[in-house]
C-alpha positions as CSV (number, residue, x, y, z in Angstrom):
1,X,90.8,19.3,97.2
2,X,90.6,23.1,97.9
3,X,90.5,22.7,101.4
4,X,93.1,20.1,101.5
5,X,95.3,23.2,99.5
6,X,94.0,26.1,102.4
7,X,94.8,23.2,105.2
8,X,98.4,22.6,103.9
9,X,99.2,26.5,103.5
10,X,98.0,26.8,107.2
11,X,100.1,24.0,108.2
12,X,103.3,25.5,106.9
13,X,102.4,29.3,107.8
14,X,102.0,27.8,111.4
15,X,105.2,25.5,111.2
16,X,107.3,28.8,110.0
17,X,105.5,31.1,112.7
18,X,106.2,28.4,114.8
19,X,109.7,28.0,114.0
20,X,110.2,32.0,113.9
21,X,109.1,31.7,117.2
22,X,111.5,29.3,118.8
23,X,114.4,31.0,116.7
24,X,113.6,35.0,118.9
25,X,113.0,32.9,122.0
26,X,115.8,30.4,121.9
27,X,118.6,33.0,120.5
28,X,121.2,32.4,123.0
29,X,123.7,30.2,121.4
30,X,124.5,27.2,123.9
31,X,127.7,25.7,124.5
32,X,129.0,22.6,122.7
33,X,128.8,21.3,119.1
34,X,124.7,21.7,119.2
35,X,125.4,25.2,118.2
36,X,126.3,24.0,114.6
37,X,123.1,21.8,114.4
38,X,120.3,24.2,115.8
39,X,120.6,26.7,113.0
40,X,120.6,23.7,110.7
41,X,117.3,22.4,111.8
42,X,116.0,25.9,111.8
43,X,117.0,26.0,108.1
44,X,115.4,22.8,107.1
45,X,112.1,23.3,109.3
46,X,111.4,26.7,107.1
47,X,112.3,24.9,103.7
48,X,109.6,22.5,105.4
49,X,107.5,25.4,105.6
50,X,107.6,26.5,102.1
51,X,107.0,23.2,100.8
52,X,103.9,22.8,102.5
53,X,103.0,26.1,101.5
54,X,103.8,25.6,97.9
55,X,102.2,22.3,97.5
56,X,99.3,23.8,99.5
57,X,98.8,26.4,96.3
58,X,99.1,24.3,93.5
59,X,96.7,22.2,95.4
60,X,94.6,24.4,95.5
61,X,95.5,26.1,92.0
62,X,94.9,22.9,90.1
63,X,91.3,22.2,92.1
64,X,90.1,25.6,91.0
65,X,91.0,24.8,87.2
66,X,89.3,22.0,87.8
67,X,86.2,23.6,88.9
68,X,86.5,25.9,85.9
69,X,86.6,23.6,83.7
70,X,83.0,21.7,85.2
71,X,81.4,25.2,85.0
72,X,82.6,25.8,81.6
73,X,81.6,22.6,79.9
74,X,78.0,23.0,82.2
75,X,77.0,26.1,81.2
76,X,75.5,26.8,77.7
77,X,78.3,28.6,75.5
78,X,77.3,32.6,74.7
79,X,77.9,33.6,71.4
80,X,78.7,37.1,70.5
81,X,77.6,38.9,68.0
């Protein structure tokens, strides 16, 4: 479940480099009604991006409490003096 967290935070780190990308290329702002709809899709494709980045890290946030958890109930319990 930890990788499946790391593999979504890739995906949207590369989906908002990606979009980043075609935003500095693309800049010129084209004739027609399609300039009112590019910056849209820009706009939703980095929301994308942070939702695959957030979901990615409580992915992986809720697998490693998970694994703390195992390893605390394995492990013998240390008492202190």
């Amino acid at each position: 479940m930890r990788r499946f967290g790391q593999f979504l935070m890739w995906i949207g780190a590369a989906v908002g480099l990606f979009d980043s990308l075609v935003i500095v290329i693309h800049s010129g702002a084209p004739p027609g009604a399609i300039w009112l709809v590019n910056p849209a899709l820009a706009k939703l494709t980095m929301i994308a991006a942070g939702g695959l980045m957030a979901g990615g890290a409580v992915t992986a946030r809720v697998a490693y409490q998970r694994e703390l958890r195992r390893l605390e109930s394995a492990a013998p319990t240390a008492r202190l003096p």
